[in-house]
N, C-alpha and C positions, 0 to 999 in steps of 0.2 A: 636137274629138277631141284628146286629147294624143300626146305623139312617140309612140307603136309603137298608135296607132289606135282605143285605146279611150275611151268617153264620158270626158271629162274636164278639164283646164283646159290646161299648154303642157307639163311633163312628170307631174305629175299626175293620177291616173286618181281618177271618182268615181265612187260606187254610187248613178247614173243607173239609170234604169228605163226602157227602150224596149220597143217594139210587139212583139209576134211577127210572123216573117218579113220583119223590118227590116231592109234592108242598107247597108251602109255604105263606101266604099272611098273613100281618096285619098294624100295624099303629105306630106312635111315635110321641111325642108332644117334640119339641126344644125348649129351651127357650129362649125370643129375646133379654137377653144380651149375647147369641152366635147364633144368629139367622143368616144361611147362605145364605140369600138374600137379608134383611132386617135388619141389625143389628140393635140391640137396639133401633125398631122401634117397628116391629109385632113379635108375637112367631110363630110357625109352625105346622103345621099338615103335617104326610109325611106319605102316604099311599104307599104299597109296594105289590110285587109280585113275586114270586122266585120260579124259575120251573128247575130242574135237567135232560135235556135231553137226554143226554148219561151219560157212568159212569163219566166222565173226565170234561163234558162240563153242566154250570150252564146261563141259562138265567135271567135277574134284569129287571123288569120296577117297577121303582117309580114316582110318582108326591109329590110335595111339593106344599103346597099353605100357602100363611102366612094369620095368624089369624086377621081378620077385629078390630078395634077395633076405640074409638072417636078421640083417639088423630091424630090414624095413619090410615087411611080408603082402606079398600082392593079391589080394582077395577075390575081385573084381578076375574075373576071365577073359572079358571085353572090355576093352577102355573107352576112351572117348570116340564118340563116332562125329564125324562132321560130313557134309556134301557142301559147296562151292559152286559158285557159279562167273564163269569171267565171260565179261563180252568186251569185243574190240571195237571202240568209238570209232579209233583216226589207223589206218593203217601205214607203215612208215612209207615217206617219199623221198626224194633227194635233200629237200631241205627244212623235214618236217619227221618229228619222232612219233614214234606210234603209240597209242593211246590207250588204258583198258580198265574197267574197272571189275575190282573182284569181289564178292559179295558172296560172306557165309550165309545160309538155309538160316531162317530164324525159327525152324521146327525145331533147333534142339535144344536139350534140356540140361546137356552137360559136355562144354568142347573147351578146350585149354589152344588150340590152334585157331582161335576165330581170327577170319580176315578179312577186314573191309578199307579197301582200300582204291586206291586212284594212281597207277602208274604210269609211266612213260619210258621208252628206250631207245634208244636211238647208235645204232651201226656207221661205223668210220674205218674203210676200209683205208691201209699204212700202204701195200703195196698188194702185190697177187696171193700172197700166202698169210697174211698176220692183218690181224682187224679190232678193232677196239669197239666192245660196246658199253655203253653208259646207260645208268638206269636211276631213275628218281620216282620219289613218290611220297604219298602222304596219307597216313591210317587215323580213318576215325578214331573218337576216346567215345563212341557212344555205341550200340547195338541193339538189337531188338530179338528176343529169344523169347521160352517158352517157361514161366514160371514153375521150378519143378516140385514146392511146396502145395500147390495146387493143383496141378495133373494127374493125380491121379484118377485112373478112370475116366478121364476128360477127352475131348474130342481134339483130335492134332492141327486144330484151326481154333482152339481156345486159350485161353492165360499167356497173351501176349502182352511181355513187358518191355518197357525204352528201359532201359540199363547203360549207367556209366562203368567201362569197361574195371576201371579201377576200383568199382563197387563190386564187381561180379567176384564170385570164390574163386577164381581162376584168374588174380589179382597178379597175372608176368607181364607185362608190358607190351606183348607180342607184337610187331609192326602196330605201335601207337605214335602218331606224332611224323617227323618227317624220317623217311632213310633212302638210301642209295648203296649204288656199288658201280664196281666198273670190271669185266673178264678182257682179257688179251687173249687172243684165241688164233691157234697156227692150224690150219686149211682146214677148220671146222673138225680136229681128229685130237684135240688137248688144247689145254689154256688155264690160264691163272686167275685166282679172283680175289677180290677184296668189296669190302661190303660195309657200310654200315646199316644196324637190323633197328634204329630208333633207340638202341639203348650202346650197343658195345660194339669194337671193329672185331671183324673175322675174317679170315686170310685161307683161303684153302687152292687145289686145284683140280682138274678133270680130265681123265683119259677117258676115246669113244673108240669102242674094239668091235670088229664086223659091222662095224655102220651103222647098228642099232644097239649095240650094248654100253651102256657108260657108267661108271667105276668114278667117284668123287672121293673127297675127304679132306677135311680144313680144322682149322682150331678158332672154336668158339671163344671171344676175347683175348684172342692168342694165346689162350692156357690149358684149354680141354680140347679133346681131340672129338670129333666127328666125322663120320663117312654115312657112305649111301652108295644106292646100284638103282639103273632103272634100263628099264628094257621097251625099244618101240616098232612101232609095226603099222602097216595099214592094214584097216580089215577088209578091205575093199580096194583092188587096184584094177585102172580103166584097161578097156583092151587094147592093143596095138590099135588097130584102127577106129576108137576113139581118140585114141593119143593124136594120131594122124591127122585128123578132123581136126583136133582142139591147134593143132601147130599150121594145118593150113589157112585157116581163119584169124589165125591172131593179128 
């Protein structure tokens, strides 16, 4: 999962295809010389949650909160709240990559991980065990949020404003402009990644322990260290004789 929780490599989001009724939740520490609210002030704690509603449609809520420390003292209890929404246009084929776009809630009034973006990925399998995936993409420099000079007391369908991201107080660069990356990945249980996030290369890799737990960690512009955990599950699984049904019909 990349930093604010969705399928993807260390800040990189791809157009992965997951199960319906997939869920997903875990955490990622930023470091605060790329800290996306606080630069080189506090690091980050970014807690996440990632649910697969239909086959096509992924729901994100994350919070960010930066890490208190002497120098720089954290006040705020809650940090930044965001929710997310990806839908999958094209799903991948043999000779065609799969499609999705991601689009941050323009309800909020204060997120440092906003993400609007348009990606693509695309799987090339080397042999039986080792596979390479490729991902590009391209982030708006514009967004639509909720002016928070004005909200108060206001209706949460009011004070919407077009904002150039580079105008906004939360002026990091986040997935603006074009980025990619590419994972080497051995029988879907570990793999290497490299990545560029629109601004810097990062390099990190992933182990997946009991089939649902996965343990990350990479170096942000190859100089600050970052990791993350995330955990999945269905919340819902067919019964044997659906399964049966769904495999005698196919």
């Amino acid at each position: 999962m990349n930093l604010s929780g969705k399928p993807g490599l260390l800040y990189v989001p791809t157009a992965d295809s997951t199960p319906e009724g997939h869920l997903t939740f875990g955490a990622v520490y930023n470091p605060k010389g790329y800290a996306l609210s606080r630069l080189d002030r506090n690091a980050e704690a970014i807690m996440f949650a990632n649910l697969t509603i239909l086959p096509r449609l992924d729901i994100n809520i994350s919070v960010l909160k930066a890490i208190n420390n002497a120098e720089h003292p954290v006040i705020k209890d809650l940090g930044d709240r965001q929710l997310d929404i990806k839908y999958l246009l094209l799903k991948e084929k043999e000779k065609r990559p799969s499609l999705a776009i991601i689009l941050s809630s323009p309800f909020t009034v204060d997120a440092a991980m906003l993400t609007h973006v348009l990606v693509a990925t695309k799987n090339f399998a080397l042999d039986a065990r080792w596979k390479i995936q490729a991902t590009a993409g391209v982030g708006s420099p514009y967004f639509v949020y909720r002016n928070a000079s004005v909200t108060n007391n206001a209706s949460v369908f009011s004070s919407f404003k077009w904002q150039r991201k580079s105008e906004y107080f939360h002026n990091n660069g986040y997935l603006v402009g074009v980025f990619g990356g590419a994972k080497l990945d051995f029988q879907d249980k570990a793999g290497l990644m490299v990545e560029f996030d629109s601004r810097r290369l990062n390099a990190g890799g992933y182990v997946k322990l009991f089939e649902r737990w996965v343990v990350q960690g990479g170096l942000i512009n190859l100089d600050q260290f970052t990791f993350g955990t995330a955990y999945s599950f269905a919340l819902a699984k067919p019964s044997r004789r659906l399964k049966k049904i769904y495999e005698e019909n196919r």
